[in-house]
C-alpha positions as CSV (number, residue, x, y, z in Angstrom):
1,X,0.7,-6.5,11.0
2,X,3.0,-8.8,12.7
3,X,5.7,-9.4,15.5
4,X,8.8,-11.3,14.4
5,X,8.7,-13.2,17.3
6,X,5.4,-15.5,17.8
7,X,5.1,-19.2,19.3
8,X,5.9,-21.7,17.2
9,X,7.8,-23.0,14.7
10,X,7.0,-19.8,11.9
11,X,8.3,-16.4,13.3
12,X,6.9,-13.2,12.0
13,X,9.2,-13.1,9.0
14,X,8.1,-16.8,7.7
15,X,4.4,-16.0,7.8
16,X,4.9,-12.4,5.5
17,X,7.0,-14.2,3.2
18,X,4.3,-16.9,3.6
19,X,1.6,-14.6,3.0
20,X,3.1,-12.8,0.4
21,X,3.9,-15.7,-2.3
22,X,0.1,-16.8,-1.4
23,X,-1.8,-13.5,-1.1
24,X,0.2,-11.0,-3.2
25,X,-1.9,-8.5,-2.6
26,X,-2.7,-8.6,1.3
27,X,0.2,-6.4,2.5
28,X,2.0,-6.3,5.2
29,X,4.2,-4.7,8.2
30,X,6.3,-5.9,10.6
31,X,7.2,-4.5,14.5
32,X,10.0,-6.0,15.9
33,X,13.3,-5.0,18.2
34,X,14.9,-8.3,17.1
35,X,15.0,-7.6,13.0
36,X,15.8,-4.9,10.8
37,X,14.0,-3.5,7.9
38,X,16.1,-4.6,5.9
39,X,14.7,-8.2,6.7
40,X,11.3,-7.3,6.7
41,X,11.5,-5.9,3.1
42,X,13.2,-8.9,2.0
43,X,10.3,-11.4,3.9
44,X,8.0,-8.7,1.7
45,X,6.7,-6.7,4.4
46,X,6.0,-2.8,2.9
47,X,6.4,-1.5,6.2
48,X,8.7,-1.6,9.2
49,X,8.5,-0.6,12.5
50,X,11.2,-1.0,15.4
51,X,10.3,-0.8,19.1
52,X,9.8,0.7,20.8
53,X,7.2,2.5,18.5
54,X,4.4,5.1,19.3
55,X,1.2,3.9,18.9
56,X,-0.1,6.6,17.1
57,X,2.7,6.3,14.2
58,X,1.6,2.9,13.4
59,X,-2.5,4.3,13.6
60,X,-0.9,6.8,10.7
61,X,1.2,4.7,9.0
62,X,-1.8,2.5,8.4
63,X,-4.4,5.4,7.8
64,X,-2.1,6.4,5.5
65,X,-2.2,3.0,3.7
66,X,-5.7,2.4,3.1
67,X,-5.9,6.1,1.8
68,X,-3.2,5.8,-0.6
69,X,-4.4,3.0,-2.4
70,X,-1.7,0.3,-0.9
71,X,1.0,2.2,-1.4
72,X,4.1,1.0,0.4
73,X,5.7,2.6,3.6
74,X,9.5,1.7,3.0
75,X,10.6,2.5,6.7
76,X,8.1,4.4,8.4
77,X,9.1,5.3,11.8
């Protein structure tokens, strides 16, 4: 999980795409107010989440994950 915004010179969208041409198969999501998921999908996050978010939507969203076998979120809200 990741913020698009993050010090230095790689935002939160340059380290999924990053991590996703390394690692294919750690996945990833994004939280962000600055982004769409649109963007995230593209960097190759499987899951999106604008703020302001509830914390216990992104506890299910990833619960949901690991019991699923990886499958993606699209847009979970």
């Amino acid at each position: 999980m990741t913020d698009v915004r993050m010090p230095g010179e790689m935002d939160g969208l340059g380290l999924v795409a990053l991590v996703h041409r390394r690692h294919p198969g750690i996945r990833s999501i994004v939280v962000s107010g600055n982004t769409s998921a649109e963007d995230a999908c593209d960097a190759g996050a499987i899951g999106f989440f604008p703020k302001p978010y509830m914390a216990h939507s992104l506890v299910r969203a990833i619960t949901d994950l690991i019991q699923h076998n990886f499958t993606p979120l699209g847009n979970a809200t």
